[in-house]
KEROKE-989047 format. One line per 5 residues: number of its first residue (from 1); their letters; for each residue x, y, z of N, C-alpha, C. Coordinates in pm, 1 decimal. Each point is the difference from the previous one (the first is absolute). Layout:
# residues N
NUM	a	X,Y,Z,X,Y,Z,X,Y,Z | ...
This chain:
# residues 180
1	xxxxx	-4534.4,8791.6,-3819.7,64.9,-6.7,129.9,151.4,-8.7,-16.0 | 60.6,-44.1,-82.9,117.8,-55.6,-38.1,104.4,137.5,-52.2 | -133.1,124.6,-45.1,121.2,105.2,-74.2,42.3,33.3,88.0 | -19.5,-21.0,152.9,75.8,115.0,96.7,175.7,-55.3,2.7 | -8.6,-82.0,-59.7,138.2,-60.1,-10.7,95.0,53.2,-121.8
6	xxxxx	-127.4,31.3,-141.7,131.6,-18.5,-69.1,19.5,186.6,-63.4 | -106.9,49.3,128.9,1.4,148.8,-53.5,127.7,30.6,112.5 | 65.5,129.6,-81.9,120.2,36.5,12.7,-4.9,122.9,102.3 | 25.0,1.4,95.4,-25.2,162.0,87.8,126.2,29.1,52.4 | 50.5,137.5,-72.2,112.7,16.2,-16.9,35.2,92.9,189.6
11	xxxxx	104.2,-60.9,51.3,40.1,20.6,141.5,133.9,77.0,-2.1 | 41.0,80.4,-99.1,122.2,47.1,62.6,80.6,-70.1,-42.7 | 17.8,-76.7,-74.3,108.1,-163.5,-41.0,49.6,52.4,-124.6 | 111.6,-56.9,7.4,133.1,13.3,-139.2,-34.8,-104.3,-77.5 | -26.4,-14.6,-89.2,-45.8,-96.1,-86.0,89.5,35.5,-153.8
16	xxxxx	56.3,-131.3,-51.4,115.8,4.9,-66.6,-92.8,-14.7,-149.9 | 24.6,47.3,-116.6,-47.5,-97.7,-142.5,-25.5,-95.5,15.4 | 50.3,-96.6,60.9,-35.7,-165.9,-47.4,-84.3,-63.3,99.7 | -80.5,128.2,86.0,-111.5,-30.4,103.5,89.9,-49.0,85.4 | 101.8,-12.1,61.9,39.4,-41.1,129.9,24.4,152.6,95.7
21	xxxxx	-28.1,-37.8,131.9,-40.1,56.0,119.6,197.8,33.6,6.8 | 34.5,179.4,3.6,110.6,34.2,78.0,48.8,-26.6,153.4 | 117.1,-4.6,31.3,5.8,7.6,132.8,43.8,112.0,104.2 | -44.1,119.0,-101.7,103.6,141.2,60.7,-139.9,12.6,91.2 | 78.7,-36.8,143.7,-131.9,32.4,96.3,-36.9,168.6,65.0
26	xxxxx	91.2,26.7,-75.5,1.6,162.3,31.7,-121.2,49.0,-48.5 | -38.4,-36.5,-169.2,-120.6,56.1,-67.0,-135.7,-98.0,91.4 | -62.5,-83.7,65.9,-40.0,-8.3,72.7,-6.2,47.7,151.2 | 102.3,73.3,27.5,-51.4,100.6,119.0,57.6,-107.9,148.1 | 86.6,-110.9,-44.7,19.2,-108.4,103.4,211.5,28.0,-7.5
31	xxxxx	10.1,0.2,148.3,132.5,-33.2,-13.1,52.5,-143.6,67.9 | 86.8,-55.2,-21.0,69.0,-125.0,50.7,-73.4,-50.5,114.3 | 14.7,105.9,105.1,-68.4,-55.3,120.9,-85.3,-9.8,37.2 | -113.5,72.4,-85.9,-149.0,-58.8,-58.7,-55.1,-95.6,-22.5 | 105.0,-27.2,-100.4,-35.5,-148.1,-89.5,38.3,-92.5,122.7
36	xxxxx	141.1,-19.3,39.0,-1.0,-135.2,117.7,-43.0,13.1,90.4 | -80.2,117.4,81.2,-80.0,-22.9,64.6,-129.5,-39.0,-5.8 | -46.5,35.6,-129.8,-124.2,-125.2,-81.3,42.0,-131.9,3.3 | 114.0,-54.4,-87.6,37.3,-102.7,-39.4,-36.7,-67.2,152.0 | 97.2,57.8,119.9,-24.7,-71.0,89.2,-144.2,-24.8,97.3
41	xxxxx	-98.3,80.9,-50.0,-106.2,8.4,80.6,-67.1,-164.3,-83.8 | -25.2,3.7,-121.8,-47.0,-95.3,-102.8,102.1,-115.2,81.2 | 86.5,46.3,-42.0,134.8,-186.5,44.8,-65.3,-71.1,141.5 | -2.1,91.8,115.3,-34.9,-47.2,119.1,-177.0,-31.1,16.1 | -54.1,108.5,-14.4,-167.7,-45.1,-12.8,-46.6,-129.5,-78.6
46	xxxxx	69.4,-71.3,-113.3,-30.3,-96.3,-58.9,-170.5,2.3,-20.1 | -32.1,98.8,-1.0,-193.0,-8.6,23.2,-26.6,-79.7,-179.6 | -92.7,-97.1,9.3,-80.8,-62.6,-102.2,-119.9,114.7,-8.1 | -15.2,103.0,-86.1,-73.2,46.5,-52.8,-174.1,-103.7,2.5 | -116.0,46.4,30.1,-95.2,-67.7,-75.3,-59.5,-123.6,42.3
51	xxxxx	68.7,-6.5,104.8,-11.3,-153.8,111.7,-123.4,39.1,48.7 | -51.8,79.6,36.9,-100.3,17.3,108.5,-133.5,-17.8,-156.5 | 46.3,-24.4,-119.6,-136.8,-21.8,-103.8,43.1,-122.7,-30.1 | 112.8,-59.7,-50.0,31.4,-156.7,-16.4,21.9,-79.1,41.5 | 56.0,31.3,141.2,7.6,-74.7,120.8,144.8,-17.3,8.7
56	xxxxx	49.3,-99.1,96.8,154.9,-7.8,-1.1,27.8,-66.1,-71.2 | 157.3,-22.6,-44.5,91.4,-61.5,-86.3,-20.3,-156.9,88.4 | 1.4,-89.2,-145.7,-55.3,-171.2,78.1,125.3,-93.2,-58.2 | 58.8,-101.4,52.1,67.0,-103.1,-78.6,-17.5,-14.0,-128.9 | -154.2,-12.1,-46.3,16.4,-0.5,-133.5,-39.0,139.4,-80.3
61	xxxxx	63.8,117.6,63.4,-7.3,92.6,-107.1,111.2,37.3,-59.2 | -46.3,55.0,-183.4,117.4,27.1,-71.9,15.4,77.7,18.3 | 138.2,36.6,-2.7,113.5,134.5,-13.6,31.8,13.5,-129.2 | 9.7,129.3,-1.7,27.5,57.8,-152.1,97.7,118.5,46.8 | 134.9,14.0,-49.8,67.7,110.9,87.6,55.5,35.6,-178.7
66	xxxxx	-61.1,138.3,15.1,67.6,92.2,-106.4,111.1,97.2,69.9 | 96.6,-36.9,-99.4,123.9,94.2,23.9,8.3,107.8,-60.5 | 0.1,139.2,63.5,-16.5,87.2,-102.7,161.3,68.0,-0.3 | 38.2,18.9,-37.4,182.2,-22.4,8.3,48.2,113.3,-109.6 | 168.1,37.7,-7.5,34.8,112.8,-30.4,147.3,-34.9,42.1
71	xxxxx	37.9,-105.5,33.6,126.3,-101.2,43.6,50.9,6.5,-157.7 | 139.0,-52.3,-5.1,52.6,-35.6,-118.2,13.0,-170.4,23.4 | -2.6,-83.0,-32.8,33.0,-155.8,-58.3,52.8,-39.0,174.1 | 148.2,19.1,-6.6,78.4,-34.8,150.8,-47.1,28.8,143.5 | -69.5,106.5,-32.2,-26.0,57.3,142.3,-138.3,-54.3,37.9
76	xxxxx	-119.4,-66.7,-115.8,-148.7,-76.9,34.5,48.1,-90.2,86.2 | 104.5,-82.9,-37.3,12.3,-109.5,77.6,13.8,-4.4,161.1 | 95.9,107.3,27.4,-19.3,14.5,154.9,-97.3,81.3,20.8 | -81.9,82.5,-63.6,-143.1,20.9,36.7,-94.6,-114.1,21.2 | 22.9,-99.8,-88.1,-54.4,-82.3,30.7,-53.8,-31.2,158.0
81	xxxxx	122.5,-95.7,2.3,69.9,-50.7,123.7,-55.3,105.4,118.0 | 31.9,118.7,-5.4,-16.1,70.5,111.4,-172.3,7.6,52.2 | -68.1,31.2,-123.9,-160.3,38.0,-12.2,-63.0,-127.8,70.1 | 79.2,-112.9,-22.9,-104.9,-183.7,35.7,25.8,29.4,139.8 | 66.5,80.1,112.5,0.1,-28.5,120.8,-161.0,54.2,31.7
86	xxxxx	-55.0,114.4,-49.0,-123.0,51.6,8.9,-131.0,-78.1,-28.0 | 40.6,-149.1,-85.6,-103.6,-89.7,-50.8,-18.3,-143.3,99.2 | 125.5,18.9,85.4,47.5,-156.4,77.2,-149.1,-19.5,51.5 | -79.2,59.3,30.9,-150.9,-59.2,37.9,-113.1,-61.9,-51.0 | 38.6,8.6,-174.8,-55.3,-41.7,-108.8,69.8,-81.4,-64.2
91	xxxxx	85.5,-73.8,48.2,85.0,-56.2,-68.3,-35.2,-158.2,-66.0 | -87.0,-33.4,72.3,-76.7,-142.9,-31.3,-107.3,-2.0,-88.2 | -19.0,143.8,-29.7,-127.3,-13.6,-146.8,70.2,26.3,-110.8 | -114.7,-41.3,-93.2,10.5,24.5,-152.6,38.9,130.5,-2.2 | 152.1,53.6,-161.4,-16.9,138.4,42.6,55.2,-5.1,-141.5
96	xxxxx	-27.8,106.1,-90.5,-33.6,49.4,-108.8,98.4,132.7,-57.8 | 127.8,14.1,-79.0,41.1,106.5,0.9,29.0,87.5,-122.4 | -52.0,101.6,31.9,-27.9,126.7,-163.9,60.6,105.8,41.5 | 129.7,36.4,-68.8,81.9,126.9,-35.3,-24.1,146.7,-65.7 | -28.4,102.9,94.2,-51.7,98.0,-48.0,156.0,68.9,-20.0
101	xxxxx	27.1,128.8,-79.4,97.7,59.3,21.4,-52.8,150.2,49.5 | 47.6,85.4,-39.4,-54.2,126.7,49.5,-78.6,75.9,-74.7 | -102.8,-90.8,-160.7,-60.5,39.5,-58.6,-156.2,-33.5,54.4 | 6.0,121.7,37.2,-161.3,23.0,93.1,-137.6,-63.2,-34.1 | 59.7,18.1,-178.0,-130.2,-24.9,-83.4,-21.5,-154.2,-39.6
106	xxxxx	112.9,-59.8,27.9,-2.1,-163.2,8.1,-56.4,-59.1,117.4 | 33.6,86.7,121.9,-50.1,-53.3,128.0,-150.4,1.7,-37.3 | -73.8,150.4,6.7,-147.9,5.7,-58.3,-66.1,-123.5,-70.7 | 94.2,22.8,-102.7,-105.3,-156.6,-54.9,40.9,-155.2,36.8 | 134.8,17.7,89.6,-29.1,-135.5,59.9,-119.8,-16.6,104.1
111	xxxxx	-16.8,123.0,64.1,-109.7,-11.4,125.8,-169.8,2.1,-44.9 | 30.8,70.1,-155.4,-154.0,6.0,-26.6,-35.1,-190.3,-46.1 | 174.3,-56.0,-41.1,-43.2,-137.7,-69.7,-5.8,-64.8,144.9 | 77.1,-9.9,67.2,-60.9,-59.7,147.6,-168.2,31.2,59.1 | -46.9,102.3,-50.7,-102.2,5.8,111.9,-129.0,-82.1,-106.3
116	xxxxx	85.1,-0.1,-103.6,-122.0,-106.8,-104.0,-5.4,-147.6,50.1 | 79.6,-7.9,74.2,87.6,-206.6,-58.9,-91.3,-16.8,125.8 | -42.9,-123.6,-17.5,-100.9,-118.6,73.3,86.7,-13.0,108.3 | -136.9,48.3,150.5,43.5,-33.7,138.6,136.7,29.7,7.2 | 18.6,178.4,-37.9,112.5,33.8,8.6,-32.2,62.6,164.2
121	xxxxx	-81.2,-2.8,74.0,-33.9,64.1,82.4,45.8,-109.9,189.4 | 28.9,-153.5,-77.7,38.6,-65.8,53.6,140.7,23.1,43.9 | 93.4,81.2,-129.2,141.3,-39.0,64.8,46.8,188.2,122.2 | 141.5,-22.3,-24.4,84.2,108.6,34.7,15.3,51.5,-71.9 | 62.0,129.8,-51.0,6.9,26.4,-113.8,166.4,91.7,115.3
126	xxxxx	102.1,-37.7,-12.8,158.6,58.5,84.7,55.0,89.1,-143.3 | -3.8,170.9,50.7,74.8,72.8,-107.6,124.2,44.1,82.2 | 111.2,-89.1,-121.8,125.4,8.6,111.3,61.2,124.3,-80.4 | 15.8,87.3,71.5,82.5,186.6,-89.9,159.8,-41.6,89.8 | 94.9,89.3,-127.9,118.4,17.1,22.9,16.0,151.1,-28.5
131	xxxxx	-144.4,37.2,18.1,39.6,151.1,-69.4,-88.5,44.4,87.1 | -15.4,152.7,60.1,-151.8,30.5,56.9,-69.8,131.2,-79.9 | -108.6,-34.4,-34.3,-47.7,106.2,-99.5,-152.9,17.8,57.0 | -21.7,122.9,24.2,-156.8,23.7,29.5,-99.2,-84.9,-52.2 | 8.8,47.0,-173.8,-98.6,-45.3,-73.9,12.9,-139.8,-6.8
136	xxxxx	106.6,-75.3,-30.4,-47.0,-158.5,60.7,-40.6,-43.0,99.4 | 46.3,94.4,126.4,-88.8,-10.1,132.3,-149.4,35.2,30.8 | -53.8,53.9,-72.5,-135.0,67.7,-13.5,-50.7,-92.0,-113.0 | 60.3,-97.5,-86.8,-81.0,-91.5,-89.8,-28.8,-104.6,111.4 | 120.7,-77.9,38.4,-28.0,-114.6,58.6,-82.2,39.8,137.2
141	xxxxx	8.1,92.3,82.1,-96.5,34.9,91.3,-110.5,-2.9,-65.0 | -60.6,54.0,-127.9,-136.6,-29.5,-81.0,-49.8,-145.1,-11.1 | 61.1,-98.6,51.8,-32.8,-160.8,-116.6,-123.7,1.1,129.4 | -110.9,-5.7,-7.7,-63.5,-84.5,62.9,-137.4,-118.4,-49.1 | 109.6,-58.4,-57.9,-55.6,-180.8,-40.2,75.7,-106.6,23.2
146	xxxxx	118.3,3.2,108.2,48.3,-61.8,77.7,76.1,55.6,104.3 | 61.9,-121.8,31.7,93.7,83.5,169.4,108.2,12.5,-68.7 | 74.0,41.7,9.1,143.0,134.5,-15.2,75.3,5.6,75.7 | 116.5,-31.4,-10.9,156.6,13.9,92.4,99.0,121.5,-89.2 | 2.2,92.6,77.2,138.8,45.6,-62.1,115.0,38.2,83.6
151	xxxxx	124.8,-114.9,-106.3,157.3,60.8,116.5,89.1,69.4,-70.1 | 78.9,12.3,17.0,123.5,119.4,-36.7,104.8,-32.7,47.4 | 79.3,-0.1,-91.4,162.0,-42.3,54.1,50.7,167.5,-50.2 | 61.5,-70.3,155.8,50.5,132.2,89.6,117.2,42.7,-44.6 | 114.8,-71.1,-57.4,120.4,85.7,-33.3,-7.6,9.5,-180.0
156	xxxxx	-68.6,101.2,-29.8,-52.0,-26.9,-172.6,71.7,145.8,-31.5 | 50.2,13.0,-93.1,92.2,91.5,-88.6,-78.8,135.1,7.7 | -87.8,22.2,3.2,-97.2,124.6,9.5,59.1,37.9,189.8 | -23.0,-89.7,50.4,26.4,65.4,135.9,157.6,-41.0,68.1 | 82.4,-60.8,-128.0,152.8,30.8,59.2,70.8,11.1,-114.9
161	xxxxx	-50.8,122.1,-80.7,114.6,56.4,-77.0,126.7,9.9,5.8 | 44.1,-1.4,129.5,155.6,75.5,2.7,84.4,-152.0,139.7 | -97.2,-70.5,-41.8,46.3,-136.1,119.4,-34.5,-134.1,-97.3 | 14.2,-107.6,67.0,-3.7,-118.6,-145.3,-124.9,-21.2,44.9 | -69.8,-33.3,-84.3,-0.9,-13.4,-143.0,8.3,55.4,-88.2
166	xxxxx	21.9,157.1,26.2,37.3,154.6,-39.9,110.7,-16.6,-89.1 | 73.9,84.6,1.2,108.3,28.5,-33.7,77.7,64.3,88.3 | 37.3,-59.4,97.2,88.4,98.1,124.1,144.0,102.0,-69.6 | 96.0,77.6,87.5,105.9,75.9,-85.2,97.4,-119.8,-10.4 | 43.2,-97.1,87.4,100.1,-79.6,-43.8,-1.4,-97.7,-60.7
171	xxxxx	-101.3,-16.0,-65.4,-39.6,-112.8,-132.8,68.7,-0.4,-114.7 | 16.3,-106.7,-58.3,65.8,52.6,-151.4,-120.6,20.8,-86.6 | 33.9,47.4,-80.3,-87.9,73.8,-128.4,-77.4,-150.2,-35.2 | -76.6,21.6,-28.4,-142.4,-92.7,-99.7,80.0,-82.3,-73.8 | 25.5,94.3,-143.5,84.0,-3.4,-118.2,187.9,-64.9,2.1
176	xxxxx	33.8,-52.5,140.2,89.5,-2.4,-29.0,31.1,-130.6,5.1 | 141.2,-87.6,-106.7,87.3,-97.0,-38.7,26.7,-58.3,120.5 | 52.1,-141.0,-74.9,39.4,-93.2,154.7,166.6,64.3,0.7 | 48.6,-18.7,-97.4,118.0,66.6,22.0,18.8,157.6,98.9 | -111.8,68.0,-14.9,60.3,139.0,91.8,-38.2,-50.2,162.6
């Protein structure tokens, strides 16, 4: 039951040597206003996946929120911050947190090791993306051995290339000295 997770079905996706997921959304067939108009359908629906088999989210259920991320170091942090306004309803339970990056094949076997772990069917399982990618969207739509949240922060480098967190034209260079 478990291989449907860690078999690989290739979608059209840029996939780099070191198994991490590209973000040229062009070779997926999606442009900008694609993606945030997903991002925002997911952001606002807040739907718990799986409720109608586990029932609703209770005071004492655990949260487990995997980040599947593609942020550099500075910029997680106000992802952070921004993503917890989407959790303020869960905020009084136990909550559990595991860092995915954009290596697909790490997510896989975190979800195949979740769907092993004892009365994992009790908690949430919140996949917070800073990136939007089909095929992670079509895994975590697959989990069904618990309930499932997924959000998306909305101003993520894939969908503002050329605005901040981008690199806009009047920025200074990456690479450059405190002196220039």
């Amino acid at each position: 039951i478990l291989h449907k997770f860690l078999t690989y079905k290739p979608k059209n996706v840029t996939k780099f040597a070191n198994g991490t997921l590209g973000n040229n959304t062009e070779l997926r067939g999606l442009t900008i206003p694609d993606i945030l108009r997903s991002i925002h359908r997911y952001n606002s629906a807040q739907a718990i996946n799986n409720e109608d088999i586990f029932g609703p989210v209770q005071n004492d259920t655990l949260i487990i929120v995997i980040q599947v991320s593609s942020a550099s170091f500075e910029i997680k942090k106000l992802l952070y911050i921004c993503q917890f306004r989407f959790l303020t309803r869960f905020l009084n339970h136990r909550t559990l947190f595991f860092q995915i990056h954009t290596r697909i094949v790490y997510l896989r076997h975190l979800i195949v090791s979740l769907a092993q772990a004892k009365d994992i069917e009790t908690t949430l399982l919140v996949f917070s993306h800073d990136f939007y990618d089909t095929e992670a969207n079509d895994l975590v739509q697959a989990v069904d051995f618990a309930r499932t949240l997924q959000i998306f922060y909305p101003y993520s480098i894939q969908t503002h290339p050329d605005t901040f967190p981008g690199q806009a034209k009047g920025d200074c260079p990456r690479d450059i000295n405190y002196q220039q």
